[in-house]
C-alpha positions in Angstrom: -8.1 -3.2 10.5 -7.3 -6.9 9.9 -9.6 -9.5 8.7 -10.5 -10.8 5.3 -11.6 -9.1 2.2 -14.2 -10.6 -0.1 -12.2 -10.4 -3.6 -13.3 -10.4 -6.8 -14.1 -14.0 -7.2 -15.1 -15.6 -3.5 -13.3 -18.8 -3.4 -10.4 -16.7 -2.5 -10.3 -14.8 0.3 -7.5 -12.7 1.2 -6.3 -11.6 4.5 -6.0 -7.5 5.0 -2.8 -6.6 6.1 -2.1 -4.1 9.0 -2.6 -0.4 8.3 0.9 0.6 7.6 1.9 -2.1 5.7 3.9 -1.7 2.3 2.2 -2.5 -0.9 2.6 -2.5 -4.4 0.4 -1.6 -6.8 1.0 -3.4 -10.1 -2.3 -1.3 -11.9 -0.5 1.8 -10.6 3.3 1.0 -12.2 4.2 -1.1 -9.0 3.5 2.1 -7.0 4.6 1.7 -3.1 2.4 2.8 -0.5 1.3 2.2 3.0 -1.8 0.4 3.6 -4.7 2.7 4.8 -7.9 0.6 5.1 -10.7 -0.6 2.3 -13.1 2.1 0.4 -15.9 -0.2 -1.0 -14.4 -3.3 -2.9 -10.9 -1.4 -3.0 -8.1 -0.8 -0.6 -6.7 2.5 0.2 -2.7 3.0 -0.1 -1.1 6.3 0.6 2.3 7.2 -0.5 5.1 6.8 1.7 6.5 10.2 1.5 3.2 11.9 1.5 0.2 12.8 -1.0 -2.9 11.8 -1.9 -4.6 8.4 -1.4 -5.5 6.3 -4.3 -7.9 3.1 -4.2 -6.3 0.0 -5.8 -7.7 -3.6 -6.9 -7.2 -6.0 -4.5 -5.8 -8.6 -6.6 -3.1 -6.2 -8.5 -1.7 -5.4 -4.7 1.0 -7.5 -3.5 3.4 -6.8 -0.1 6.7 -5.2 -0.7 9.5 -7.5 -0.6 13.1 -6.5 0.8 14.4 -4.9 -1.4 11.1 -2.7 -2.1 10.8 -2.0 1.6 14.2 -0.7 2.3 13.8 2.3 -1.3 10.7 2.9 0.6 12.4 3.9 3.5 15.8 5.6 2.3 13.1 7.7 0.0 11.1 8.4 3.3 14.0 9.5 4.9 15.1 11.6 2.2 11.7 13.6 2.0 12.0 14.5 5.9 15.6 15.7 5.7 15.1 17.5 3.0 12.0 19.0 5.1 9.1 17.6 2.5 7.5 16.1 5.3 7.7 15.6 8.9 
């Protein structure tokens, strides 16, 4: 589901990343979560180990940088060992 995204204010459009790409959410206490699509003039993240979706503002979402990627993933693998998800 790439393409571009008509933000907020139209002299910037922004590229949508590949479903499955890390986020953050700064309007969600720079919550992680895998990119899911867009719901109206929002895009969809879902948590990495599981839940709920939750529609975040464009311009508040930013990738997920080293560091951020690699919690992301030891927190992943934690939730399936411990049998939380599959």
């Amino acid at each position: 589901m790439s393409g571009t995204h008509s933000p907020a204010d139209p002299r910037e459009p922004r590229t949508l990343p590949a479903v499955g790409t890390l986020m953050v959410d700064a309007g969600r206490d720079d919550a992680i979560g895998e990119f899911r699509g867009v719901a109206g003039p929002y895009w969809s993240l879902r948590p990495v180990c599981g839940g709920a979706e939750w529609e975040a503002e464009p311009a508040r979402v930013r990738l997920a940088n080293d560091a951020e990627r690699l919690r992301a993933g030891t927190a992943r693998a934690n939730a399936r060992s411990r049998g939380e998800i599959l």
